[in-house]
C-alpha positions as CSV (number, residue, x, y, z in Angstrom):
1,X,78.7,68.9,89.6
2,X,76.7,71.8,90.9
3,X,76.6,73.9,94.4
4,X,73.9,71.7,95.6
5,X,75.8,68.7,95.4
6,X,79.3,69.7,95.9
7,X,81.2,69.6,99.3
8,X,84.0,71.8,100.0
9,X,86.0,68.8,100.5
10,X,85.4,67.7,97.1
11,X,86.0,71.3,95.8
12,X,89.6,71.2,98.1
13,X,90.5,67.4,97.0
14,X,90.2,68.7,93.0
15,X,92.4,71.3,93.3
16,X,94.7,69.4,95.7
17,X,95.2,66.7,93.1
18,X,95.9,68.8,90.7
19,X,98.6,70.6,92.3
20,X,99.7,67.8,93.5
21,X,99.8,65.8,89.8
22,X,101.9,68.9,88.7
23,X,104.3,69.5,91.4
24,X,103.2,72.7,92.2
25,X,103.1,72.8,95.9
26,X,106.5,74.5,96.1
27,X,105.0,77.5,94.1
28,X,102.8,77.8,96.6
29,X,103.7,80.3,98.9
30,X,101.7,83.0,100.4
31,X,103.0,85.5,98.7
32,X,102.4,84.1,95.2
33,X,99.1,82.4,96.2
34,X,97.7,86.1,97.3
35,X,99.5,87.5,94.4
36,X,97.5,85.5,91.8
37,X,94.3,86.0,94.0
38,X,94.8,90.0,93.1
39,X,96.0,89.0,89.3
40,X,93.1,87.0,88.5
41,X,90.6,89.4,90.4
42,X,92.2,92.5,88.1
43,X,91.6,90.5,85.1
44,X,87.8,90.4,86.4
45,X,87.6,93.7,87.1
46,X,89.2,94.7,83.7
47,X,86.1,92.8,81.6
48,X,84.3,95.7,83.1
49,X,86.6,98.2,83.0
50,X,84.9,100.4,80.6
51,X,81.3,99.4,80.7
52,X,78.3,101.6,82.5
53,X,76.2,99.4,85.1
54,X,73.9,98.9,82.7
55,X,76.2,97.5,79.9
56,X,78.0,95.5,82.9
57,X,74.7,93.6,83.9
58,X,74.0,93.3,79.8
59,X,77.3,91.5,79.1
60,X,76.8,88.9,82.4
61,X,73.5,87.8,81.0
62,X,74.8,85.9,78.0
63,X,78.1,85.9,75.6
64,X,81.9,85.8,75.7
65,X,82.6,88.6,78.7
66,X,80.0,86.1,80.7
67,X,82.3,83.3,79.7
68,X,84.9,85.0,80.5
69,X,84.0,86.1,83.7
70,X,83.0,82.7,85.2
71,X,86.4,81.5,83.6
72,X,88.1,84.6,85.8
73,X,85.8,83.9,89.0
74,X,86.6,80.4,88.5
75,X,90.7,81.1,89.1
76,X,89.9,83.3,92.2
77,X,87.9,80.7,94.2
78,X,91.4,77.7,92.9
79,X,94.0,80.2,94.2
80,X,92.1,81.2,97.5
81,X,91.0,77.6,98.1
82,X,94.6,76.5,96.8
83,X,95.8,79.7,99.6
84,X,93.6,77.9,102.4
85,X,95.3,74.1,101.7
86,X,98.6,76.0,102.2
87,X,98.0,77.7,104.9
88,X,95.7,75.3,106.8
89,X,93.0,77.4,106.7
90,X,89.2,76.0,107.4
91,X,87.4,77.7,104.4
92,X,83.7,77.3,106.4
93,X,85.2,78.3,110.0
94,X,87.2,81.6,108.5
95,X,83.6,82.4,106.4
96,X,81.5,81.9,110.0
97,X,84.3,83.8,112.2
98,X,83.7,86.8,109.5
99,X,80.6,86.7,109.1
100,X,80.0,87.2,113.2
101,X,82.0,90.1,113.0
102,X,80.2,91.8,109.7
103,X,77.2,91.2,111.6
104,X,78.8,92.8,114.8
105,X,80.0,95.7,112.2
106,X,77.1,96.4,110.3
107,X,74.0,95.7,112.1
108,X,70.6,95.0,109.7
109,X,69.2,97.7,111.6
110,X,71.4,100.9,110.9
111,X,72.8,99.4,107.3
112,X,69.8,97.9,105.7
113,X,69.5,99.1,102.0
114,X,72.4,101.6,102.5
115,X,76.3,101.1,103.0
C-alpha cells in the first residue's frame, strides 16, 4: 500500500473496521479524539525535544527516532481520520476549504520564502 495507490476511502474503511472490530466507537468523542490528536503529536514533538536542526534532520534519515516518528505520525493521521468518521467530516473538502483561505491569507507574492 503506498500514497500512490491508496484512496482516502480505503485509508477511512481500515480504521473504521478496526474501531469497529473493537468496540471503540463509544470512546470516540470529540473531546478524546482531539485529546489523543494533541497526545500523540507531543510524543512527536518530544523525539526532538532536545536535538539542534541539524541533529533533528540526522535522526529522520535512518534509525530508531525515524521509526519512531513514522510510528507517532502514523497515530496522528488514525485519530484525526478516526475525528473526521465521527464527526462526519469530508477529509478532501475540509483540506480544499483551507487551503482557499491560506491562499487568501498568505498570498505567494508577499510570503514566498519568508513567514
Amino acid at each position: 500500500m503506498s500514497d500512490e495507490q491508496t484512496t482516502l476511502q480505503e485509508i477511512r474503511s481500515i480504521i473504521e473496521s478496526f474501531v469497529d472490530e473493537r468496540d471503540w466507537k463509544q470512546f470516540h468523542s470529540p473531546k478524546n479524539l482531539a485529546m489523543s490528536i494533541s497526545i500523540e503529536s507531543a510524543e512527536l514533538m518530544e523525539l526532538f525535544q532536545w536535538l539542534s536542526l541539524d541533529e533533528a534532520k540526522k535522526v529522520m534519515e535512518s534509525g530508531k527516532t525515524r521509526e519512531d516518528a513514522i510510528d507517532e505520525i502514523a497515530d496522528i493521521l488514525i485519530y484525526s481520520f478516526a475525528f473526521c468518521i465521527r464527526n462526519e467530516i469530508d477529509i478532501t473538502d475540509a483540506i480544499k476549504q483551507k487551503m482557499k483561505k491560506n491562499i487568501k491569507k498568505y498570498p505567494a507574492k508577499d510570503y514566498r520564502g519568508r513567514f
